[in-house]
Backbone as JSON Lines, residues from 0, in Angstrom:
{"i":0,"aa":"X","n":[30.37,111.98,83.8],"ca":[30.09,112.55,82.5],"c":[28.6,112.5,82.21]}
{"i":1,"aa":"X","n":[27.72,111.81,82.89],"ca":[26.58,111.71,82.47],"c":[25.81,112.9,82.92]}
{"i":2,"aa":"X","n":[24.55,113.51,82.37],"ca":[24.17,114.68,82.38],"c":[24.59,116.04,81.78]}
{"i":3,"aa":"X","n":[25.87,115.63,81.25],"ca":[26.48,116.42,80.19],"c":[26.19,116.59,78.67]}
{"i":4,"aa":"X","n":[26.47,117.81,78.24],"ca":[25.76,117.45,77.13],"c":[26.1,116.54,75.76]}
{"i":5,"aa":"X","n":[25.33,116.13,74.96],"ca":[24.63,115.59,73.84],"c":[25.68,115.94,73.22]}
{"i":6,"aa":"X","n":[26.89,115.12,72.32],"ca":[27.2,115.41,71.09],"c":[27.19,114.6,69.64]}
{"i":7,"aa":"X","n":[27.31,115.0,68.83],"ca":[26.97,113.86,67.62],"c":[28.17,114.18,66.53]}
{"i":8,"aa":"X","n":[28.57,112.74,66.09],"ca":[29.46,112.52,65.55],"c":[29.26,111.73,63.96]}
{"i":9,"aa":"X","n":[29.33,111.78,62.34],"ca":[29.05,111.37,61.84],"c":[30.37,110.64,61.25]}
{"i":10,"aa":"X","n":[30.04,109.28,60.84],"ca":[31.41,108.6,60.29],"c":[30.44,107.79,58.76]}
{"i":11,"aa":"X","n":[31.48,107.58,58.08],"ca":[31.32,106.91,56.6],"c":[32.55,106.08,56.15]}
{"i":12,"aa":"X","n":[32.9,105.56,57.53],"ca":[34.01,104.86,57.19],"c":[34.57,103.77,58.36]}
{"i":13,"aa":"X","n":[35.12,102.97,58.38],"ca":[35.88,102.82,59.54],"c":[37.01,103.42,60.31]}
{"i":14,"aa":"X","n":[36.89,103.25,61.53],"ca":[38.29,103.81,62.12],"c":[37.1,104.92,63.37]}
{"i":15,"aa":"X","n":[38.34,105.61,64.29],"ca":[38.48,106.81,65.22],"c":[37.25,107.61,65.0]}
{"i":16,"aa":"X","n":[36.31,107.6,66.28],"ca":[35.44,109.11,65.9],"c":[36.14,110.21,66.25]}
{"i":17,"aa":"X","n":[37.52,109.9,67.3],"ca":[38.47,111.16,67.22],"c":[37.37,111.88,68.59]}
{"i":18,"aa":"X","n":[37.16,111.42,69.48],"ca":[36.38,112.16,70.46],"c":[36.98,111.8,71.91]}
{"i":19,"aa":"X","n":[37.71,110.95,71.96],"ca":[38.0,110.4,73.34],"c":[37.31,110.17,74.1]}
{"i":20,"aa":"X","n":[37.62,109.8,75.48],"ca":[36.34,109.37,76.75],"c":[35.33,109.76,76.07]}
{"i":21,"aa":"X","n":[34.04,108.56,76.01],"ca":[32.96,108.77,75.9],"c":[31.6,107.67,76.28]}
{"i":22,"aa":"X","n":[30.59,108.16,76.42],"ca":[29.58,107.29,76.16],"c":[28.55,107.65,75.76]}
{"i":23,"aa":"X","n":[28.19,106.31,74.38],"ca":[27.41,105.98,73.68],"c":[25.89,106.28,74.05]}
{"i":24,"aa":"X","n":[25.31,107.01,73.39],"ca":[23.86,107.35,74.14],"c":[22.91,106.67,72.85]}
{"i":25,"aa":"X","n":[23.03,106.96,71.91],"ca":[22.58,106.6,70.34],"c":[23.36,106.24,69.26]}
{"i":26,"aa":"X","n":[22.62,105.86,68.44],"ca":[23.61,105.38,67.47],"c":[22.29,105.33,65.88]}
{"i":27,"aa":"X","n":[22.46,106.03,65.1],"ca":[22.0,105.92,63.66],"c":[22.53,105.53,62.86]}
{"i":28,"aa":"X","n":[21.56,104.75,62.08],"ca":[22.98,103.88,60.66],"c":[22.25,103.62,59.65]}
{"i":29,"aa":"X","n":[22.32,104.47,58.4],"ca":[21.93,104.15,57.2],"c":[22.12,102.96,56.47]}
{"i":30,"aa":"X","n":[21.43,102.17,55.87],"ca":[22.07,100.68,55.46],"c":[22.01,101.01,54.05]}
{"i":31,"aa":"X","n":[22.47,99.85,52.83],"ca":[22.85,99.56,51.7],"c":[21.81,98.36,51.39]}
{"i":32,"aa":"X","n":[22.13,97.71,50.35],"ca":[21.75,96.29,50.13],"c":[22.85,95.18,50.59]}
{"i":33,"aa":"X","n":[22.4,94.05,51.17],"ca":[23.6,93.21,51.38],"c":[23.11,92.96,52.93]}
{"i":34,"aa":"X","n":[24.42,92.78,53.93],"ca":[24.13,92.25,54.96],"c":[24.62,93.42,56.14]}
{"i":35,"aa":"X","n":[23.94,94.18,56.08],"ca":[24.63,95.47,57.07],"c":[24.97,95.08,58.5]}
{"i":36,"aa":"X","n":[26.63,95.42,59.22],"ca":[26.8,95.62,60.47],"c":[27.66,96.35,60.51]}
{"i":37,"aa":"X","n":[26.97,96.57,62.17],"ca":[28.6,97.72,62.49],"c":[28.78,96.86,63.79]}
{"i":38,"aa":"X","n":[30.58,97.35,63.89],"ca":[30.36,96.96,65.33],"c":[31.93,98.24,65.98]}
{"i":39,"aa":"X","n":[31.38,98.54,66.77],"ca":[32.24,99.39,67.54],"c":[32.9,98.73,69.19]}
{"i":40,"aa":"X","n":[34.64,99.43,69.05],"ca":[34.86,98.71,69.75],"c":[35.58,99.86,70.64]}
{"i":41,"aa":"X","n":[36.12,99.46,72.04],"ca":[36.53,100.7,72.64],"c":[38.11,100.79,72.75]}
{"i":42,"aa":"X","n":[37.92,102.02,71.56],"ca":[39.53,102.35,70.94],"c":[39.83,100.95,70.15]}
{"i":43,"aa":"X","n":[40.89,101.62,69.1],"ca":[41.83,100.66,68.27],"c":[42.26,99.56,68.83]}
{"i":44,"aa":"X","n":[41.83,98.08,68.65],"ca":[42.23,96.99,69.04],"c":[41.3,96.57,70.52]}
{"i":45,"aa":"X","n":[40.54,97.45,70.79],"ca":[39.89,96.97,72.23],"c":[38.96,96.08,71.86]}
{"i":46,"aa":"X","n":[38.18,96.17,73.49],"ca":[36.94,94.74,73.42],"c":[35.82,95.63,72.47]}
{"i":47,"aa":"X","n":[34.81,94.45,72.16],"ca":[33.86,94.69,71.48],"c":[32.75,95.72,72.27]}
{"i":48,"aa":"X","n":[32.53,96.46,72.1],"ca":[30.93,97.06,72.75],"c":[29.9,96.92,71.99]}
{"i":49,"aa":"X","n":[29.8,96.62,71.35],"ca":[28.52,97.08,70.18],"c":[28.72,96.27,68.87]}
{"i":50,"aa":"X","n":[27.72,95.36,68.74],"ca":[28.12,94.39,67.31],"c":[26.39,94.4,66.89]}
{"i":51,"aa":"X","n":[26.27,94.58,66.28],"ca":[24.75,94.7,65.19],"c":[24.67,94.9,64.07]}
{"i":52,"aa":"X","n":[23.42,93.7,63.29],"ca":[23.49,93.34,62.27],"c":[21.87,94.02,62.04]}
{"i":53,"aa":"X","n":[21.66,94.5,60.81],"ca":[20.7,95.67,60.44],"c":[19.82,95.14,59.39]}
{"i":54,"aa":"X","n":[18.9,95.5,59.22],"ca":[18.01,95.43,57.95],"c":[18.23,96.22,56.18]}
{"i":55,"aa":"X","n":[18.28,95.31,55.17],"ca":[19.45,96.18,54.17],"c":[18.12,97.0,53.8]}
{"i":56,"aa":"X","n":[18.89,98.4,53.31],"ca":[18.2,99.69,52.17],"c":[17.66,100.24,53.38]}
{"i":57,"aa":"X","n":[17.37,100.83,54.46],"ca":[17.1,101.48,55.31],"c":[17.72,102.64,56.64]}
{"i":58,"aa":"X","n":[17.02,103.04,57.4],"ca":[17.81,103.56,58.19],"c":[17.39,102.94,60.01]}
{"i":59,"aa":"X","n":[18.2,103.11,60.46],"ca":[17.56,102.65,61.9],"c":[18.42,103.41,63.06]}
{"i":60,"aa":"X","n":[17.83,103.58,64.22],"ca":[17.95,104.16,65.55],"c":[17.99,102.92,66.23]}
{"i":61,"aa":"X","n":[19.12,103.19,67.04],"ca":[19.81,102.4,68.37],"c":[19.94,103.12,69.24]}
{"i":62,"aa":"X","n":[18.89,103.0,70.48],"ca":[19.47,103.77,71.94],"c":[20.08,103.11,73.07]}
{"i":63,"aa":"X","n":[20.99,103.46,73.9],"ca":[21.71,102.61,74.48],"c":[21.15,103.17,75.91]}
{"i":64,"aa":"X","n":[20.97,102.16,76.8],"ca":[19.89,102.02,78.09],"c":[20.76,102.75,79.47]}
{"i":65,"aa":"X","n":[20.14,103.28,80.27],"ca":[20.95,103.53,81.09],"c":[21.57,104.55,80.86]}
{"i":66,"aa":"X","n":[23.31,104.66,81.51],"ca":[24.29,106.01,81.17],"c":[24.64,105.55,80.14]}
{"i":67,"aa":"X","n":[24.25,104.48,79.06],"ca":[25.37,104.41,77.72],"c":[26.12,103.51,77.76]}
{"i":68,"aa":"X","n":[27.1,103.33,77.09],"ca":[28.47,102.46,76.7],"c":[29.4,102.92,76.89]}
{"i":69,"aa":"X","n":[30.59,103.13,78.06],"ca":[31.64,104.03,78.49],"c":[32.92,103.32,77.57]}
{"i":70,"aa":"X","n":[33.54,104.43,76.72],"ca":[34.35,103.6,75.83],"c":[35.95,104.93,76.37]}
{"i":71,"aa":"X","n":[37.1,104.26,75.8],"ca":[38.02,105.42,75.92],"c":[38.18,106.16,74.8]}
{"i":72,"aa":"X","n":[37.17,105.68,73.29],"ca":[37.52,106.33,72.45],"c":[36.43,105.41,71.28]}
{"i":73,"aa":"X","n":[35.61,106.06,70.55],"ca":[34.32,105.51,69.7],"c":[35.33,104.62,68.53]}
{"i":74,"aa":"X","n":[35.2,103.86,68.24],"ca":[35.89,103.43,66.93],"c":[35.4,102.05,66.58]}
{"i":75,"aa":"X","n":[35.1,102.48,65.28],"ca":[33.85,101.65,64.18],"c":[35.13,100.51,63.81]}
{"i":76,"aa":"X","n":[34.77,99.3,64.37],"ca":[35.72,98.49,63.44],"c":[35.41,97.97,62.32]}
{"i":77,"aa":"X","n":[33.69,97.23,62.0],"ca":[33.46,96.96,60.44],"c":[32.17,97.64,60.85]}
{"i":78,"aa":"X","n":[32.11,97.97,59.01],"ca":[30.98,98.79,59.03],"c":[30.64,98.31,57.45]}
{"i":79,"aa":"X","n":[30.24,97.24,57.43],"ca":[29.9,96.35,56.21],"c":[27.86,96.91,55.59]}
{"i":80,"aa":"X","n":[28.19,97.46,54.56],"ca":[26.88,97.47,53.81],"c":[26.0,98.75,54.41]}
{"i":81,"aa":"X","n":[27.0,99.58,55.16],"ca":[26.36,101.02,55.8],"c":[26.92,102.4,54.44]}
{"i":82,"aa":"X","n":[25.81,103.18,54.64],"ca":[26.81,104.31,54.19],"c":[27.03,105.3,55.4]}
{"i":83,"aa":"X","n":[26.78,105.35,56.76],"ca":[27.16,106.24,57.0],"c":[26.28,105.99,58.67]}
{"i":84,"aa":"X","n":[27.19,105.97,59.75],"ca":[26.58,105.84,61.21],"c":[27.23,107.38,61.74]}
{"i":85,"aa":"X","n":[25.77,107.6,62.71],"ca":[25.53,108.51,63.39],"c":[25.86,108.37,65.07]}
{"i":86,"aa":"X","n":[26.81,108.72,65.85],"ca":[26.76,108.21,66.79],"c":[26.94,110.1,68.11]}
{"i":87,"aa":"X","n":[25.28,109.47,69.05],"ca":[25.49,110.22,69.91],"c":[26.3,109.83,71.0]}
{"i":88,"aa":"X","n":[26.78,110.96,72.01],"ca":[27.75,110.63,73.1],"c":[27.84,111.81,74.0]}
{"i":89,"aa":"X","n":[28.52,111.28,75.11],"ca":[28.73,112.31,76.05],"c":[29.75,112.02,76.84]}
């Protein structure tokens, strides 16, 4: 899958980006006040891939090294003090 193209997915919530096979190339996340994290895991109930804790009232860019984070399916499990993550994939 790698060298394929770029897609982007926006969520404001927890749960399913609804994309299946994928990997994580980027990741954007608007913060709130308070203690912002997200953490994404691969598919409903899987292992953790991605747990990060953010700076509050801002926005920030996460690039992921290499081919990415190979998941079977993007899904935000907490997404505490965000309004809204951006996640690229392929």
């Amino acid at each position: 899958m790698a060298g394929s193209d770029v897609k982007a997915k926006r969520l404001a919530a927890t749960g399913s980006a609804g994309v299946g096979p994928a990997r994580i190339r980027q990741i954007q996340v608007l913060t709130t006040t308070g203690t912002p994290r997200l953490t994404i895991t691969d598919g409903n109930g899987g292992a953790t891939v991605l747990d990060l804790d953010f700076l509050a009232s801002d926005s920030h860019s996460v690039n992921i090294p290499a081919e990415g984070i190979r998941v079977s399916d993007i899904y935000v499990s907490a997404f505490t003090a965000c309004t809204a993550v951006t996640v690229f994939y392929n």
